[in-house]
Backbone as a chain_set.jsonl record, in Angstrom:
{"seq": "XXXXXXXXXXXXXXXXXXXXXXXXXXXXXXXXXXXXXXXXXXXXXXXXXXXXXXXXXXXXXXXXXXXXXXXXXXXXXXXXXXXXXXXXXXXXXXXXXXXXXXXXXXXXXXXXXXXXXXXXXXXXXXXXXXXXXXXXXXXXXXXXXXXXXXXXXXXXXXXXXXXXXXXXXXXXXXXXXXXXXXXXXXXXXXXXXXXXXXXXXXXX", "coords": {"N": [[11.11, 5.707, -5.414], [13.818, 5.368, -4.564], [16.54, 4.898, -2.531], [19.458, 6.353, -1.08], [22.74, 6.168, -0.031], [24.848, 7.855, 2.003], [28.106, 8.02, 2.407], [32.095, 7.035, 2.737], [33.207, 5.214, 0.406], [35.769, 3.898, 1.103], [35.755, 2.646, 3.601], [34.207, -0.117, 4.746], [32.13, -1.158, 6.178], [30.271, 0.622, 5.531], [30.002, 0.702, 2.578], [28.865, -1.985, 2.169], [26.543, -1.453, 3.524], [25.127, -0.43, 1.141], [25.419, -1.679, -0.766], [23.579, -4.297, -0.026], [20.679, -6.352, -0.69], [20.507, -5.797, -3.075], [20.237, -6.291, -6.06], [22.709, -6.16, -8.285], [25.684, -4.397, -8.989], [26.915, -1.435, -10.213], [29.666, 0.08, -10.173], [31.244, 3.322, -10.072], [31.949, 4.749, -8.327], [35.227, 6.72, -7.868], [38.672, 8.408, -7.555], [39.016, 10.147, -10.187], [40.399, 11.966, -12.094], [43.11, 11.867, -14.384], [45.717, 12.613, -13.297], [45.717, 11.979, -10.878], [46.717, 11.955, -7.706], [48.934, 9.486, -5.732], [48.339, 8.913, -3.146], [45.182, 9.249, -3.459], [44.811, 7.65, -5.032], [44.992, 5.112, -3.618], [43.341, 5.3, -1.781], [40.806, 5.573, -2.658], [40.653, 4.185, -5.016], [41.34, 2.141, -4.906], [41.595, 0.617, -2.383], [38.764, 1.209, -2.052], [37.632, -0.172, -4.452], [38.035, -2.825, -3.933], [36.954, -3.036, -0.901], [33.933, -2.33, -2.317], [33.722, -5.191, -4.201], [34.206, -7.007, -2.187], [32.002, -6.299, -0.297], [29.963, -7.259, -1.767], [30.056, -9.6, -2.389], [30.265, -10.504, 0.796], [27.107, -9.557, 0.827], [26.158, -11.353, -1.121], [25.92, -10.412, -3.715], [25.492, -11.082, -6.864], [26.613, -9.727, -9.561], [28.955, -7.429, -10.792], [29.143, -4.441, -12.115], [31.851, -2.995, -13.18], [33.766, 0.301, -13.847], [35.764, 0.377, -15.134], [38.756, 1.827, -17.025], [39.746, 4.129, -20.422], [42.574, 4.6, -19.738], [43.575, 2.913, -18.325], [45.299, 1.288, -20.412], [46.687, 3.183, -21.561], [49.649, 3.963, -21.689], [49.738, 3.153, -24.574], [48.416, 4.388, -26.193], [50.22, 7.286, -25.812], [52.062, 6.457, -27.072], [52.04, 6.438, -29.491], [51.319, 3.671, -30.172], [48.756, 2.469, -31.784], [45.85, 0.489, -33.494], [44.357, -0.382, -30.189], [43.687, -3.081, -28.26], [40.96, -4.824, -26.166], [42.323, -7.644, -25.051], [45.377, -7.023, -24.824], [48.586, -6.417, -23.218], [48.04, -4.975, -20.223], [48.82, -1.151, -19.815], [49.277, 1.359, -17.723], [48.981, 4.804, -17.587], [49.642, 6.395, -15.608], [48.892, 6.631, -11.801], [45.909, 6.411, -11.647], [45.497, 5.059, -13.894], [46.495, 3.078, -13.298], [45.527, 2.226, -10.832], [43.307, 1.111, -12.093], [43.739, -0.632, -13.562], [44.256, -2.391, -11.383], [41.573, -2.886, -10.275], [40.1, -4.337, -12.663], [42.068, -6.65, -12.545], [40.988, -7.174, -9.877], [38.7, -7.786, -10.069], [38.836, -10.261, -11.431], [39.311, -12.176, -10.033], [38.117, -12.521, -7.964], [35.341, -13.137, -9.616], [36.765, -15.689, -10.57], [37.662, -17.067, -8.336], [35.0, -16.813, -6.35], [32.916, -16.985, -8.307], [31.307, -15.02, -8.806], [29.953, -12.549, -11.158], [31.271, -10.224, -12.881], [31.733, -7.816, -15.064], [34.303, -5.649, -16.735], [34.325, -2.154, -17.886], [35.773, -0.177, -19.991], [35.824, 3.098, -20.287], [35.797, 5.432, -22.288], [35.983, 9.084, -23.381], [33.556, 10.616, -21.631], [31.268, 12.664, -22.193], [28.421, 14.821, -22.809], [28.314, 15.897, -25.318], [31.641, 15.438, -27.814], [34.322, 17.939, -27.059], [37.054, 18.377, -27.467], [39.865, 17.828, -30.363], [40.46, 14.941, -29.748], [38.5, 13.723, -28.149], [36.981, 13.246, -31.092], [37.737, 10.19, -31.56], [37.067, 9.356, -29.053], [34.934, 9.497, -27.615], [32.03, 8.786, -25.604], [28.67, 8.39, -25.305], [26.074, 9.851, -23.569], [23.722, 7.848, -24.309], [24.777, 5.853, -25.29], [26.263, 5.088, -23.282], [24.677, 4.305, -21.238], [23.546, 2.282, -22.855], [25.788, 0.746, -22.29], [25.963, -0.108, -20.158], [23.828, -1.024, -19.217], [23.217, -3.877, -20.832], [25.976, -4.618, -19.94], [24.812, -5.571, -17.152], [22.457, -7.274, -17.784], [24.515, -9.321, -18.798], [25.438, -12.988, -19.148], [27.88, -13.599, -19.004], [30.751, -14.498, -17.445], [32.789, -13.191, -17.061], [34.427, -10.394, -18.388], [36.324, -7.762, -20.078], [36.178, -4.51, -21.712], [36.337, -2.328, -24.276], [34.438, 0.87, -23.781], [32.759, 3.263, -25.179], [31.749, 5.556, -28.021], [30.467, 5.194, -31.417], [32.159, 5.706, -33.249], [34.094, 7.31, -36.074], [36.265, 7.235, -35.853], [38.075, 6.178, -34.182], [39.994, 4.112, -32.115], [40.163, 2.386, -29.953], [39.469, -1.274, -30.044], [36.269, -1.722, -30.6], [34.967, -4.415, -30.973], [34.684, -6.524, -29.656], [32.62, -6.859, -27.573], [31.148, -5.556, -28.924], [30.297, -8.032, -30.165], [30.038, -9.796, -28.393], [28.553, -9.14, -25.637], [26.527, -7.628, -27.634], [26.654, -5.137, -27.71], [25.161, -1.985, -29.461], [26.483, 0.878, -30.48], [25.178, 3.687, -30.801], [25.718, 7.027, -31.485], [27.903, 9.151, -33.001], [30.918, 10.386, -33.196], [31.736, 12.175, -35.37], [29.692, 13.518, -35.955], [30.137, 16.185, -34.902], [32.704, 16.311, -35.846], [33.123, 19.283, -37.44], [32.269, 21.389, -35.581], [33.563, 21.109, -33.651], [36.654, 21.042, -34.298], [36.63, 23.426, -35.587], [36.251, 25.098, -32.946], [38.968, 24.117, -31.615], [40.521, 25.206, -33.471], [40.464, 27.781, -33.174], [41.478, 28.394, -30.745]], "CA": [[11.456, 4.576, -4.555], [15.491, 5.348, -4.894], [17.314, 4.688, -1.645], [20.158, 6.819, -0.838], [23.122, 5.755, 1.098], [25.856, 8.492, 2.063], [29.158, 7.098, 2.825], [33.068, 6.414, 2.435], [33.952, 4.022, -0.02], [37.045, 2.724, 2.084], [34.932, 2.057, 4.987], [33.656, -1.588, 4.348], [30.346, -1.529, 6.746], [29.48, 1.4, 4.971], [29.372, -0.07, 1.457], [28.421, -2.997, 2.412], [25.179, -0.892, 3.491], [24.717, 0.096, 0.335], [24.858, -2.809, -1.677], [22.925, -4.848, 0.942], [19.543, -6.515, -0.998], [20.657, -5.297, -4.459], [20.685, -7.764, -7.584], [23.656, -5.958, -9.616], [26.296, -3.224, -8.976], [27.778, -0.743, -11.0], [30.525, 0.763, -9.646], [31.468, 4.241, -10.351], [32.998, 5.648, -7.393], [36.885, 6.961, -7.375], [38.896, 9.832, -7.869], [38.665, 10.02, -11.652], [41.614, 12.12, -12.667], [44.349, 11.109, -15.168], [46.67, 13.02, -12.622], [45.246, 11.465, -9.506], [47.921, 11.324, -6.972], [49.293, 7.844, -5.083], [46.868, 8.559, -2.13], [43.991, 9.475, -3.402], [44.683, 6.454, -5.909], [44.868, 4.066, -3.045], [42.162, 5.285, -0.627], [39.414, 6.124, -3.22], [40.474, 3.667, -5.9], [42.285, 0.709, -4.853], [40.833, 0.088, -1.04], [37.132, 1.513, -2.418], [36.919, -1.216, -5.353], [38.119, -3.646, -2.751], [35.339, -3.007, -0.618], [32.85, -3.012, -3.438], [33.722, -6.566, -4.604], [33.809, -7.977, -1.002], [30.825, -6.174, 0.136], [29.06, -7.77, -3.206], [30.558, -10.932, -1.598], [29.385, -10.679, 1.816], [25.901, -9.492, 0.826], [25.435, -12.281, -1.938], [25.171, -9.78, -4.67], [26.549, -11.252, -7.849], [26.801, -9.143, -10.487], [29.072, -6.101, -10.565], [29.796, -3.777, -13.629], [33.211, -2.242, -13.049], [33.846, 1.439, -14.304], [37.437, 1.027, -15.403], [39.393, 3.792, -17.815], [40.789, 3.608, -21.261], [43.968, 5.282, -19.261], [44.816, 1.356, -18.197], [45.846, 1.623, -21.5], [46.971, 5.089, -21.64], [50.583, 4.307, -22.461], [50.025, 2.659, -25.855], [47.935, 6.047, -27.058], [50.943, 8.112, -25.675], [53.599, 6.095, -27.886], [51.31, 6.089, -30.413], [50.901, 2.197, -30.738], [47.527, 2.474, -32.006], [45.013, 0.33, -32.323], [44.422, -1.114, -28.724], [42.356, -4.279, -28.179], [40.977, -5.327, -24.772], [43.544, -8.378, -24.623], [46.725, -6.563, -24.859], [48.731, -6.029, -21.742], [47.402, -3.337, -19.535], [50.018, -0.24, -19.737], [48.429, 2.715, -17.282], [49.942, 6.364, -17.465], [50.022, 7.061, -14.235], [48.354, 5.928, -10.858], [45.133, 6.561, -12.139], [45.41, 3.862, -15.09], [47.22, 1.398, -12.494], [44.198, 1.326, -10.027], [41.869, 0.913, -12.605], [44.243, -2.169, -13.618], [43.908, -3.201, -9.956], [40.041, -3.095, -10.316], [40.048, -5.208, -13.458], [42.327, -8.061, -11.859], [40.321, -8.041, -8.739], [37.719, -8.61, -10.402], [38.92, -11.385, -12.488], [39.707, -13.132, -8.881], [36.671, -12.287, -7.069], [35.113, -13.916, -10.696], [37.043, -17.136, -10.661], [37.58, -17.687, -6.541], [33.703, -16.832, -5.799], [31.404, -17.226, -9.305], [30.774, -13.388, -9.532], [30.179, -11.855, -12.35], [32.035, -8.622, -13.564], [31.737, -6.812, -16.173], [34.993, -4.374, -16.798], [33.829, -1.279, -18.837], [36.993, 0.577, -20.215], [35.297, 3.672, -20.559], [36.437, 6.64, -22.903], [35.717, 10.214, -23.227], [31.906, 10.905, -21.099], [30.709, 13.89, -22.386], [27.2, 15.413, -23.657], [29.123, 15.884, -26.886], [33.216, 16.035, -27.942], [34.652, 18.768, -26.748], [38.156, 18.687, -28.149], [39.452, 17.04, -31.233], [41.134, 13.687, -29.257], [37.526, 13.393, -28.249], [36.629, 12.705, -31.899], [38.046, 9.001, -31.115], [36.992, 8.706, -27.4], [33.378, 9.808, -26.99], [31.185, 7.733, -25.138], [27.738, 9.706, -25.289], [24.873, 9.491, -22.418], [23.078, 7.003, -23.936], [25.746, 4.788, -25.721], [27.029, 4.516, -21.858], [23.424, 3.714, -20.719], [23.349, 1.079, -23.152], [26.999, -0.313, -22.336], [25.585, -0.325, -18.522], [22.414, -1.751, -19.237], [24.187, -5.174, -21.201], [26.995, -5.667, -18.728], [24.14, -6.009, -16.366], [22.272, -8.611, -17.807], [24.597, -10.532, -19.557], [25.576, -13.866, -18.342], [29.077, -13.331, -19.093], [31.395, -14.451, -15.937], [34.125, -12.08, -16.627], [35.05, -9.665, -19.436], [36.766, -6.594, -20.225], [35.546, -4.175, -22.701], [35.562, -1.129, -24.188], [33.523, 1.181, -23.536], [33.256, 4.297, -26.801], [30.322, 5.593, -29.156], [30.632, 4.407, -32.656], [33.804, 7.198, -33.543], [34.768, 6.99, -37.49], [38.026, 8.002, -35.817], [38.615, 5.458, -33.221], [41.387, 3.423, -32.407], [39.958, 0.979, -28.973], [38.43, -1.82, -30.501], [34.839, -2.026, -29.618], [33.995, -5.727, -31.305], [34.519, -7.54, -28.447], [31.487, -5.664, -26.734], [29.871, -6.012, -30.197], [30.033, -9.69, -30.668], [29.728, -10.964, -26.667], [27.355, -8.016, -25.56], [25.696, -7.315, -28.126], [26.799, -3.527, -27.906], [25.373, -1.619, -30.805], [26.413, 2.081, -29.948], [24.519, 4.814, -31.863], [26.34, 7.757, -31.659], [29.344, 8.689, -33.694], [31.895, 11.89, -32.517], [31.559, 13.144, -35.968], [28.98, 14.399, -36.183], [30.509, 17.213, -34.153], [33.812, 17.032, -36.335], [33.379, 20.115, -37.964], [31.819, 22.053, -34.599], [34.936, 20.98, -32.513], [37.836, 21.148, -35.164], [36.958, 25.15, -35.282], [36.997, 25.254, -31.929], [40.071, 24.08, -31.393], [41.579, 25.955, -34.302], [40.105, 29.247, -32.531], [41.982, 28.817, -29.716]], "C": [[12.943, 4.381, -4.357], [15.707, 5.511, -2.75], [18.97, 5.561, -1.403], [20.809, 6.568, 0.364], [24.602, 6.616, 0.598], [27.077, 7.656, 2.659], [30.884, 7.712, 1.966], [33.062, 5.119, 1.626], [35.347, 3.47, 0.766], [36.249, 2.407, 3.256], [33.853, 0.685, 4.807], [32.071, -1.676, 4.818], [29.652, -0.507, 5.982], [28.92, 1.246, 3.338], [28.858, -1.232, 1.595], [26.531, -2.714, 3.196], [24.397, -0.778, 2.685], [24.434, -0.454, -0.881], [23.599, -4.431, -0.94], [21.201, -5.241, 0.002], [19.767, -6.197, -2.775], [20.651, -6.247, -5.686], [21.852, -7.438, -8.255], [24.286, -4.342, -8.82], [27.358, -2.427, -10.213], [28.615, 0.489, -10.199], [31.458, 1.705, -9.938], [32.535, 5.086, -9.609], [34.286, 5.869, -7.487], [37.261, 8.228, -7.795], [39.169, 9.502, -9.411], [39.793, 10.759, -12.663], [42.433, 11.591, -13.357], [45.341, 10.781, -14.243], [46.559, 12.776, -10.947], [46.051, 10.758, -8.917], [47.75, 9.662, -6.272], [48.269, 7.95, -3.97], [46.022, 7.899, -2.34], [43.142, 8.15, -4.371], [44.189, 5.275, -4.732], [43.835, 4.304, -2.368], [40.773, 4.694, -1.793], [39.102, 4.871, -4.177], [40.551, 2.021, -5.866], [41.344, -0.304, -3.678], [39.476, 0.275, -1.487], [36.915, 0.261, -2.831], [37.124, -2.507, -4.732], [37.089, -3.894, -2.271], [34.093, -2.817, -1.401], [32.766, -4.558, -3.759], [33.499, -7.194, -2.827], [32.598, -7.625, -0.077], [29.785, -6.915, -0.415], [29.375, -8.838, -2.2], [29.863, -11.179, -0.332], [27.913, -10.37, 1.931], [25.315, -10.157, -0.246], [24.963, -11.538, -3.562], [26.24, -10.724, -5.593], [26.567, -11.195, -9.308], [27.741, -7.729, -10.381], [29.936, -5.715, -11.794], [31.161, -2.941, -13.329], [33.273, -0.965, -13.93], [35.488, 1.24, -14.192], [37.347, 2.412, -16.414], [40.085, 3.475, -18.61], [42.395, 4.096, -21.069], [45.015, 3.711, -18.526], [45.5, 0.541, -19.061], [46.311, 2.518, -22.504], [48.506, 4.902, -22.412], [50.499, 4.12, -24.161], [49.609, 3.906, -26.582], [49.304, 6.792, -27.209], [52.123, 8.138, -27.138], [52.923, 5.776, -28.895], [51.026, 4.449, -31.359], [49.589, 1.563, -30.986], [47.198, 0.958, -33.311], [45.19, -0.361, -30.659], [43.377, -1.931, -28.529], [42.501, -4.382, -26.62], [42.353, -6.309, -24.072], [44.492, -8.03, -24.318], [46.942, -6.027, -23.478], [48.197, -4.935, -21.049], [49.27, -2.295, -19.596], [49.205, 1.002, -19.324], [49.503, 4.083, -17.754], [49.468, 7.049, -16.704], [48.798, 6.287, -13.126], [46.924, 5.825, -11.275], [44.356, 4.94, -12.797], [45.516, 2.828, -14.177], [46.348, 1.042, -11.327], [43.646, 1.004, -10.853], [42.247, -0.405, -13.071], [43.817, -3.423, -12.556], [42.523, -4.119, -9.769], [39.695, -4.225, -11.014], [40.552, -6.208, -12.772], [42.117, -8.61, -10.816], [39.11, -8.37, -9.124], [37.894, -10.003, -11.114], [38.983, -12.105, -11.523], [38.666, -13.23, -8.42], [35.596, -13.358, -8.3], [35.408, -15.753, -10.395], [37.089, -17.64, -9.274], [35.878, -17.835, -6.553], [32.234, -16.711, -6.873], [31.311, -15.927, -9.322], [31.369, -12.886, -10.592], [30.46, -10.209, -12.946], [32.536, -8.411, -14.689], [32.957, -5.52, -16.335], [34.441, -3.299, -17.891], [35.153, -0.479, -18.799], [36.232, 1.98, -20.68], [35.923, 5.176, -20.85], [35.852, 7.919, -22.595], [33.814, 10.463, -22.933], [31.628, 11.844, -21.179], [29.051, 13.943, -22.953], [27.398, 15.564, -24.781], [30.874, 16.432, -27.048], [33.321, 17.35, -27.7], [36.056, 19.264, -27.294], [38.522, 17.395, -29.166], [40.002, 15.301, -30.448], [39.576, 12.731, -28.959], [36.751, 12.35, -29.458], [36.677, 11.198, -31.81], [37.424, 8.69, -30.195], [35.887, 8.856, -27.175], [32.975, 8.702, -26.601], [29.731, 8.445, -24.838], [26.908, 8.796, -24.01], [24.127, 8.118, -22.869], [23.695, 5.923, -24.862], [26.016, 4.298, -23.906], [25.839, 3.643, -21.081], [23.099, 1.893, -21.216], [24.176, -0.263, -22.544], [26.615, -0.934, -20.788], [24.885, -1.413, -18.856], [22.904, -3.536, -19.976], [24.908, -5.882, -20.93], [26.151, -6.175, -17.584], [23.418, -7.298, -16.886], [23.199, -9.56, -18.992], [25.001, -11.621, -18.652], [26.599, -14.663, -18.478], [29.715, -13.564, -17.437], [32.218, -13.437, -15.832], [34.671, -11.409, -18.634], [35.619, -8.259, -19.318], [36.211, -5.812, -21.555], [35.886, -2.648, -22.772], [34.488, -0.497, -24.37], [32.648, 2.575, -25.044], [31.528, 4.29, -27.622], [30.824, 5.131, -30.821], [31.444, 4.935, -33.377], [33.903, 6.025, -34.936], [36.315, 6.578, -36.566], [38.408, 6.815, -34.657], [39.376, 4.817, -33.219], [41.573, 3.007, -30.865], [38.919, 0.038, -29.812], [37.342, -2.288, -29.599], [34.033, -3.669, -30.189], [34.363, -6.597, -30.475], [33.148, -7.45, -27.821], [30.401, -5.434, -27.415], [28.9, -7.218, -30.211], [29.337, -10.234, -29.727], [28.704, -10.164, -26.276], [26.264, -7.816, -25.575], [25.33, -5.558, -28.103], [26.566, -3.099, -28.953], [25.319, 0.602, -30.784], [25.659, 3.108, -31.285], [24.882, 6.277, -32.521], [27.7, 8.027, -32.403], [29.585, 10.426, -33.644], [31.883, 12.668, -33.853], [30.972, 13.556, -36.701], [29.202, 15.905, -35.804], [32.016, 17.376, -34.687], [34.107, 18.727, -36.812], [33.71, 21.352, -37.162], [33.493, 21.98, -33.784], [36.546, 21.179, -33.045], [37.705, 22.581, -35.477], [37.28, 25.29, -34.214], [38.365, 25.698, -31.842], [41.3, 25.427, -32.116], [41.409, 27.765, -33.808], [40.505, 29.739, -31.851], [43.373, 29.399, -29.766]], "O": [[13.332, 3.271, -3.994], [15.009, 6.171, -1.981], [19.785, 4.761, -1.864], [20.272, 6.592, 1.472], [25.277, 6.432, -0.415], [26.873, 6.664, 3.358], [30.958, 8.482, 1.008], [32.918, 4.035, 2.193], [35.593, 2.264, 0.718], [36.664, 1.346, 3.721], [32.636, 0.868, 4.77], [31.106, -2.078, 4.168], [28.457, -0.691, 5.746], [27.799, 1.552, 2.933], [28.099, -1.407, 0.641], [25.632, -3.547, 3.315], [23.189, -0.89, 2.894], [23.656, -0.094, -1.764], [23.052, -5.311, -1.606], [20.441, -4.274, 0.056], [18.877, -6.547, -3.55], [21.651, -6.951, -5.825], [22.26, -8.365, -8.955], [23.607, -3.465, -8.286], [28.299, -2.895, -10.854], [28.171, 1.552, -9.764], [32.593, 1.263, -10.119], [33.491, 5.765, -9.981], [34.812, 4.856, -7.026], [36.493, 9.052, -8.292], [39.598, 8.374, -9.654], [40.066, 10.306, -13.775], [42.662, 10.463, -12.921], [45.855, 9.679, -14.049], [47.211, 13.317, -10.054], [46.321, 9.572, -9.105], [46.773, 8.914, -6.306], [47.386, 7.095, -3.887], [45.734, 6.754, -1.994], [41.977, 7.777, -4.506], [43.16, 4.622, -4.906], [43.151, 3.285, -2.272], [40.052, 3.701, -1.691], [37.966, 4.423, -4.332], [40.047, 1.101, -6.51], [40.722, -1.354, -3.841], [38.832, -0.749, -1.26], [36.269, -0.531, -2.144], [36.302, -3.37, -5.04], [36.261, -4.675, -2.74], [33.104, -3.321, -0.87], [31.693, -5.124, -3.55], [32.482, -7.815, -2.519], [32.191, -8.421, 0.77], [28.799, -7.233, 0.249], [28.792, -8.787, -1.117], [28.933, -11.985, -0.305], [27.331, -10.778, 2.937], [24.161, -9.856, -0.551], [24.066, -11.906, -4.32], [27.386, -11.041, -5.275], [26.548, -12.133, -10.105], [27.145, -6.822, -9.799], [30.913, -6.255, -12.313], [30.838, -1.755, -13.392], [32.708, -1.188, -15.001], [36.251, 1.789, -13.397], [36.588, 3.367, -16.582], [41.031, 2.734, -18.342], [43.256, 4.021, -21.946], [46.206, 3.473, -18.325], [46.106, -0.501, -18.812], [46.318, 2.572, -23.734], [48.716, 5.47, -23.483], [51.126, 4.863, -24.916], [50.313, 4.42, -27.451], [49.719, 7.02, -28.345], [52.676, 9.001, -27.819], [53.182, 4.657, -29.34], [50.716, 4.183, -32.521], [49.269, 0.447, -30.577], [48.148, 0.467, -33.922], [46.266, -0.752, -30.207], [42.216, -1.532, -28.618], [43.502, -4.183, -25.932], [43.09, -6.032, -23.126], [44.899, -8.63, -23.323], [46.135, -5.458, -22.742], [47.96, -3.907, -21.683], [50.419, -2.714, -19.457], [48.562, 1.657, -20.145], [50.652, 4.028, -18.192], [48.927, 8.138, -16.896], [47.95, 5.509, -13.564], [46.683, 4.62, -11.206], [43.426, 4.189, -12.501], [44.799, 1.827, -14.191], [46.317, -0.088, -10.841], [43.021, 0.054, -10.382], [41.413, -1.311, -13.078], [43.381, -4.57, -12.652], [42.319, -5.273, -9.393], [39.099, -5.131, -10.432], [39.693, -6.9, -12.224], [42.485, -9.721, -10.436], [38.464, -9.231, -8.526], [36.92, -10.739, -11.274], [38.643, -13.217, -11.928], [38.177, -14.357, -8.505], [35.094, -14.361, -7.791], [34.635, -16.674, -10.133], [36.511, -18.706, -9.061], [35.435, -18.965, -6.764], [31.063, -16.483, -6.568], [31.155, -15.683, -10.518], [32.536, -12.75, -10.958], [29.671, -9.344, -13.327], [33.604, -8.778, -15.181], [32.55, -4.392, -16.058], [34.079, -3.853, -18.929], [35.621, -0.131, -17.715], [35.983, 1.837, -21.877], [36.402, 5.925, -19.998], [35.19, 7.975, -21.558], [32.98, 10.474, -23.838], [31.612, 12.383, -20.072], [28.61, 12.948, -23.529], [26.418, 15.309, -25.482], [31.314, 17.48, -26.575], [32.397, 18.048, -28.117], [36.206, 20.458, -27.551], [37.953, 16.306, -29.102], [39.556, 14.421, -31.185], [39.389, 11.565, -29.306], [36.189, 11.275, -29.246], [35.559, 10.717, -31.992], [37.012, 7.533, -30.283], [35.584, 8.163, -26.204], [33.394, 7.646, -27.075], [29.818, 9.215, -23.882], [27.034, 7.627, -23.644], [23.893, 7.284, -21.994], [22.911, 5.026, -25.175], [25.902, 3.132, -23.526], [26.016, 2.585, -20.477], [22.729, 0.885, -20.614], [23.85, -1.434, -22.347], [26.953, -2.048, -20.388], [25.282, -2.576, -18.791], [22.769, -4.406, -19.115], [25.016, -7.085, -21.168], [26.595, -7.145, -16.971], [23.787, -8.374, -16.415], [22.702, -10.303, -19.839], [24.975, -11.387, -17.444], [26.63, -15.878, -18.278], [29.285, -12.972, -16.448], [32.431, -12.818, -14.789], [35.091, -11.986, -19.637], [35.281, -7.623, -18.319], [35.797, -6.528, -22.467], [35.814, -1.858, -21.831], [33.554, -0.998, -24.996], [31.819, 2.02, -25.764], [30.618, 3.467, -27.729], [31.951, 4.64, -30.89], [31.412, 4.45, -34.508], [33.851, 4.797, -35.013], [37.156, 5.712, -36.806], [39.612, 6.934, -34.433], [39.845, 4.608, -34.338], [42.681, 3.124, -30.341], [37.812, 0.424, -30.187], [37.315, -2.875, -28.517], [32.883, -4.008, -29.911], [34.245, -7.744, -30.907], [32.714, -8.587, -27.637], [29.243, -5.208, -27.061], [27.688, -7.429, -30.241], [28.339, -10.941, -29.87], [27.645, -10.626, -26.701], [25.35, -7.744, -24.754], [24.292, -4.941, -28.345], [27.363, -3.438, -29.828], [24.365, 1.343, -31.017], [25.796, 3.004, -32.504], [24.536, 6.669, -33.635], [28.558, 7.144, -32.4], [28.824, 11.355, -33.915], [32.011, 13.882, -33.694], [31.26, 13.948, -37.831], [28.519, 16.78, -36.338], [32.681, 18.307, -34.234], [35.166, 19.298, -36.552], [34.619, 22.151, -37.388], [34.266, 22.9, -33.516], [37.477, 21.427, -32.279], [38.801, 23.105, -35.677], [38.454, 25.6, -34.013], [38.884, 26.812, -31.91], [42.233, 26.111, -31.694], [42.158, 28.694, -34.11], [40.436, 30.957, -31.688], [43.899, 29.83, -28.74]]}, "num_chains": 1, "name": "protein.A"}
């Protein structure tokens, strides 16, 4: 019974097709890169999540889960000012991070101007399983992400930020925000695959 609707995200009538009748959006779409030039930032990322929230708006939907990126807090990793809590200023590393900032504080407006509810998901490393060791920290497995989906949808939360992450010994975003308000209880944990991925690496 799935509905399929091809389209431009910058083209407003065309999302606005696509959320049209819907109870809840989760919004995935953009260019996804770290290194994702100033364009492709603004068309795909900036103007897209735009038209997501005001399509939600003009078609009465009001719920939408946001797919941010723990890269809108990319610098603090870099300069190693570890841990990183949701609250703390946003610091992107590079255009990438700084739409996904964008996303977050239009939603917080779209939130407080018009009652909709958004859900930010800061969402770490999406793999089938770690792949390199930085991973160990960042995983977010298939059905940790399923869950984090499935929770921002019904909660009845007006506006939060969150990360997003599987249950990592090694981590260093805190996930008890997402715990507490949520009710996130992720299942997975990256090391289990320490041993598997720490040869790897050392192989290369």
């Amino acid at each position: 019974g799935e509905q399929v609707v091809r389209g431009d995200m910058a083209d407003l009538d065309t999302v606005f097709r696509a959320v049209e009748g819907v109870d809840a959006v989760v919004h995935l779409a953009a260019s996804v890169e770290v290194e994702t030039p100033w364009d492709l930032a603004l068309r795909n990322n900036i103007i897209g999540c735009y038209n997501c929230y005001e399509a939600c708006l003009q078609a009465g939907v009001n719920k939408v889960v946001f797919a941010s990126t723990n890269h809108v807090s990319g610098y603090y990793e870099l300069m190693g000012e570890l841990p990183v809590k949701p609250g703390m200023t946003v610091r992107p590393d590079g255009y990438y991070g700084a739409s996904k900032a964008f996303g977050e504080a239009l939603g917080r407006y779209y939130s407080d101007a018009f009652g909709m509810s958004v859900i930010c998901l800061r969402i770490g490393s999406y793999l089938q399983k770690p792949e390199v060791p930085r991973n160990l920290a960042t995983w977010l497995s298939p059905r940790d992400m399923a869950q984090a989906a499935a929770l921002a949808i019904e909660t009845d939360i007006r506006f939060g930020v969150y990360y997003a992450i599987s249950n990592n010994k090694r981590r260093y975003w805190d996930i008890s925000s997402a715990q507490l308000e949520l009710g996130y209880a992720p299942e997975d944990d990256a090391e289990d695959y320490a041993v598997e991925v720490e040869k790897a690496a050392a192989d290369r």
